[in-house]
C-alpha positions as CSV (number, residue, x, y, z in Angstrom):
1,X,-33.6,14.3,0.5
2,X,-34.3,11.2,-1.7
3,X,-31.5,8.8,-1.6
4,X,-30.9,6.6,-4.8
5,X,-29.1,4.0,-3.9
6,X,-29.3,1.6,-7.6
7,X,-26.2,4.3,-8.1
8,X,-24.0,1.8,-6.1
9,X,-24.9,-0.7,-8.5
10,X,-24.9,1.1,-11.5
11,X,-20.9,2.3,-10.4
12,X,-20.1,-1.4,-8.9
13,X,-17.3,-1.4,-11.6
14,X,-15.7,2.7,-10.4
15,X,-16.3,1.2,-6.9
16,X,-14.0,-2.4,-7.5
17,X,-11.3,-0.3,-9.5
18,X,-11.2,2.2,-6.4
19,X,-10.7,-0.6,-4.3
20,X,-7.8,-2.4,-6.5
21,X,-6.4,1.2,-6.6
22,X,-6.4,1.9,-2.9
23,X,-4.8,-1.6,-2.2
24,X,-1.8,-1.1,-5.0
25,X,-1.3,2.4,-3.9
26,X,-1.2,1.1,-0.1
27,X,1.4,-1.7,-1.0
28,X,3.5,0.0,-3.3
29,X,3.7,3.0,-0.9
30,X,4.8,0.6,1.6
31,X,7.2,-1.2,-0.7
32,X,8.7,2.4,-0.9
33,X,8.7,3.9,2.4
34,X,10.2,0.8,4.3
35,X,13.5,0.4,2.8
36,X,13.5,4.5,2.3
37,X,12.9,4.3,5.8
38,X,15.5,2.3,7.1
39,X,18.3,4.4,5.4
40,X,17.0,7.5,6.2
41,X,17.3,6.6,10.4
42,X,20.6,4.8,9.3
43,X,21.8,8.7,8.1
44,X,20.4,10.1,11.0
45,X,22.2,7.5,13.2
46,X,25.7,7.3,12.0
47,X,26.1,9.9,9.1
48,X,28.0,12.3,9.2
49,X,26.8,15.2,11.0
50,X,25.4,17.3,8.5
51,X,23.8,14.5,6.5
52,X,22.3,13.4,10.6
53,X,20.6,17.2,10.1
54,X,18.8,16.9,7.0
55,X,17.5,13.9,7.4
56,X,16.7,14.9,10.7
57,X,15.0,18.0,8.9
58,X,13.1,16.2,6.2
59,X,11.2,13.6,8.9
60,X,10.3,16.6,10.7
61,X,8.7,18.3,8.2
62,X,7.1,15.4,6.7
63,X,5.8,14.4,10.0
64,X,4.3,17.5,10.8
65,X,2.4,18.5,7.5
66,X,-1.3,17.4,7.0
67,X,-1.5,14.6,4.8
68,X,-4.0,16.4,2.5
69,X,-1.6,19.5,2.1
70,X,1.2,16.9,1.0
71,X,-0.9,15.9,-1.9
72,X,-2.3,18.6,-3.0
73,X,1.4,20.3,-3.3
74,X,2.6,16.9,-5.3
75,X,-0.9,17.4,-7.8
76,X,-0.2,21.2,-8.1
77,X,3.2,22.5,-7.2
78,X,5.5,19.5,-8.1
79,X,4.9,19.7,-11.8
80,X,5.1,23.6,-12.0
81,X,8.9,23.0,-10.5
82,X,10.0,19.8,-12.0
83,X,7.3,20.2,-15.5
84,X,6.9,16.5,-15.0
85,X,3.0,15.0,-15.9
86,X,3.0,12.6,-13.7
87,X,-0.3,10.1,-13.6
88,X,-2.9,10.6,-10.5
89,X,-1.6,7.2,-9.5
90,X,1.7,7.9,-9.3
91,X,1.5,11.1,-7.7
92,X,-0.5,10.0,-5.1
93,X,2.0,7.3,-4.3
94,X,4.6,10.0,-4.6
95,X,2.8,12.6,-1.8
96,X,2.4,8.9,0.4
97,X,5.4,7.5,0.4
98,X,7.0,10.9,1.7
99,X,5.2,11.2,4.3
100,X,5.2,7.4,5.5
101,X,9.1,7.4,4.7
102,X,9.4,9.9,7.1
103,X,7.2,8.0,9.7
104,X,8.9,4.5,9.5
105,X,12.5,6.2,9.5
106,X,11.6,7.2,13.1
107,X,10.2,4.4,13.7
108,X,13.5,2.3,12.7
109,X,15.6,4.9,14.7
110,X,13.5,4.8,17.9
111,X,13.6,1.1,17.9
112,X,17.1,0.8,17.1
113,X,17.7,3.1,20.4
114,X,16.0,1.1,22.2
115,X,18.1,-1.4,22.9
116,X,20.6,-0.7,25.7
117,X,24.0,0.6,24.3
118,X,25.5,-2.3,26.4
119,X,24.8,-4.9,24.7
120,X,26.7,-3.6,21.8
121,X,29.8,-2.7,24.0
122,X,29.3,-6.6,25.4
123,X,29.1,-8.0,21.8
124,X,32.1,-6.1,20.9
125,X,33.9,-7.4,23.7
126,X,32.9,-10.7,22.6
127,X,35.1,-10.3,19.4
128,X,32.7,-8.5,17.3
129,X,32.8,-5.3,15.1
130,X,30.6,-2.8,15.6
131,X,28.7,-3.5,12.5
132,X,28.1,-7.1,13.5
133,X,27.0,-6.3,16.5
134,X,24.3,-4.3,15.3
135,X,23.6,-6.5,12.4
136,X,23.5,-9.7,14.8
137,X,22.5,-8.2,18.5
138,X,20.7,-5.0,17.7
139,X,18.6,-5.0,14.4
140,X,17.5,-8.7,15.8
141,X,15.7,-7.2,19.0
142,X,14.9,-4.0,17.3
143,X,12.7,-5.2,14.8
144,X,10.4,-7.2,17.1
145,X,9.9,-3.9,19.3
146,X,9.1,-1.9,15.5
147,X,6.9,-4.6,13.9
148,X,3.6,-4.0,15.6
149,X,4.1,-0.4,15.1
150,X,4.7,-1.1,11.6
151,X,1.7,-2.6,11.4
152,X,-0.2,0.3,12.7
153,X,1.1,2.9,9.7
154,X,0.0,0.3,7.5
155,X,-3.6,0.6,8.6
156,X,-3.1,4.3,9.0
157,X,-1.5,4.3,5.0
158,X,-4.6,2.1,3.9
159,X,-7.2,4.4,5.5
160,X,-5.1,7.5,4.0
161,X,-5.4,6.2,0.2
162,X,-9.2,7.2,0.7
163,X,-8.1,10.2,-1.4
164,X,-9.2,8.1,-4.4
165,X,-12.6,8.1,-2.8
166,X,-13.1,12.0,-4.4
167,X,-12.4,10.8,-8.1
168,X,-15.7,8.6,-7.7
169,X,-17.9,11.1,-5.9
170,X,-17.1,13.6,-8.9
171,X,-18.3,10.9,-11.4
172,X,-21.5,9.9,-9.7
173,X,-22.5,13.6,-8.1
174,X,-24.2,11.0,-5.3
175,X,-22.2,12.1,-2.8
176,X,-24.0,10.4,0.0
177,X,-24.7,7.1,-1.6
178,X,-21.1,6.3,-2.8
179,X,-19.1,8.0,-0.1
180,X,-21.5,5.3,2.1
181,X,-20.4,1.9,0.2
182,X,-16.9,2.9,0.5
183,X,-16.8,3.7,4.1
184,X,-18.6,-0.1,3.9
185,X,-16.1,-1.2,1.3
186,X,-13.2,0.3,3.8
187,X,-14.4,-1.1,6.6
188,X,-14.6,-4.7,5.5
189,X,-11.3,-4.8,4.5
190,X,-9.8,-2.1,7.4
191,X,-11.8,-4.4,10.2
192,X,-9.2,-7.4,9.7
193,X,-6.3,-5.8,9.6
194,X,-6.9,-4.2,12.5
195,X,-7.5,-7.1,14.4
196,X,-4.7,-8.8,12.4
197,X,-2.7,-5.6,14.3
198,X,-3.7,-6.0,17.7
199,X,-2.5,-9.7,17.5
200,X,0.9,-8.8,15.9
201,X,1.2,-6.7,19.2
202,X,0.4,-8.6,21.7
203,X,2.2,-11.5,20.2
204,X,5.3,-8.9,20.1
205,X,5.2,-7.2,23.2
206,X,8.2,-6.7,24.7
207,X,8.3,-5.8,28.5
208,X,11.7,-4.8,30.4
């Protein structure tokens, strides 16, 4: 096999737009999924008990289909039932932020329950309403416990948006040569963030 590496070079410019493509696509999938997230464990909290089921239903199945299968149903079967052209770009932000809304809503909910049931009935005794205590005793505690494992689906999202990484191959047929520089290109900027995670959590551990 002769490898021709000058191809790296010669598609240095595919290679940078990639990159600015997987960073937009990780942010404004995040942008998305994080308040979509929030309300979605807020239904399944307190709605009403139907509206508790679906969204119950929807992080389920989100949560248990293969990433890959989620995109290739929003390229292929989303515009046969809604005959909307939508861009690559904002299909692939539309397959993401489904699946990471349905992550972060259990991630809100589980840290929400986290926090013992007491102190609510103890800030209610204080005076307050039930919304003020969880605006003021719960969601307070609760996002310090779900902020490192935030942090961790956004390096999980950022490595996911290597998707683009196919568009490039197919220009280039070097398969080897550019699927190498961006596993480099990935792990240069995946390598900080990670570490950037593992300080978020053990600067917000929390220990009972």
């Amino acid at each position: 096999m002769t490898l021709d590496w000058s191809v790296v070079w010669t598609h240095r410019d595919a290679l940078v737009d990639a990159t600015g493509t997987t960073i937009l696509l990780a942010v404004a999938t995040m942008a998305i999924a994080l308040p979509c997230g929030a309300c979605l464990a807020a239904l399944r909290l307190y709605a009403w008990s139907p509206i508790r089921t679906i969204a119950a239903c929807y992080v389920e199945f989100f949560r248990n289909l293969p990433l890959i299968l989620v995109v290739y149903w929003a390229f292929y079967v989303l515009p046969i039932l809604t005959g909307l052209g939508l861009s690559a770009f904002l299909t692939g932000l539309a397959a993401l932020a489904l699946n990471v809304t349905a992550y972060n809503a259990e991630t809100f909910r589980a840290g929400i329950n986290s926090i013992r049931r007491g102190q609510v009935e103890a800030a209610m005794a204080l005076g307050m309403s039930r919304s003020q205590a969880l605006r003021r005793v719960v969601i307070p505690q609760a996002l310090r416990r779900i902020l490192p494992v935030l942090t961790s689906t956004w390096v999980s999202l950022f490595k996911d948006t290597s998707l683009v990484a196919m568009q490039v191959r197919a220009q280039t047929f070097r398969v080897l040569e550019m699927l190498s520089a961006m596993a480099v290109i990935y792990w240069l900027l995946g390598y900080p963030q990670a570490k950037l995670v593992d300080w978020i959590q053990r600067r917000y551990a929390v220990s009972e």
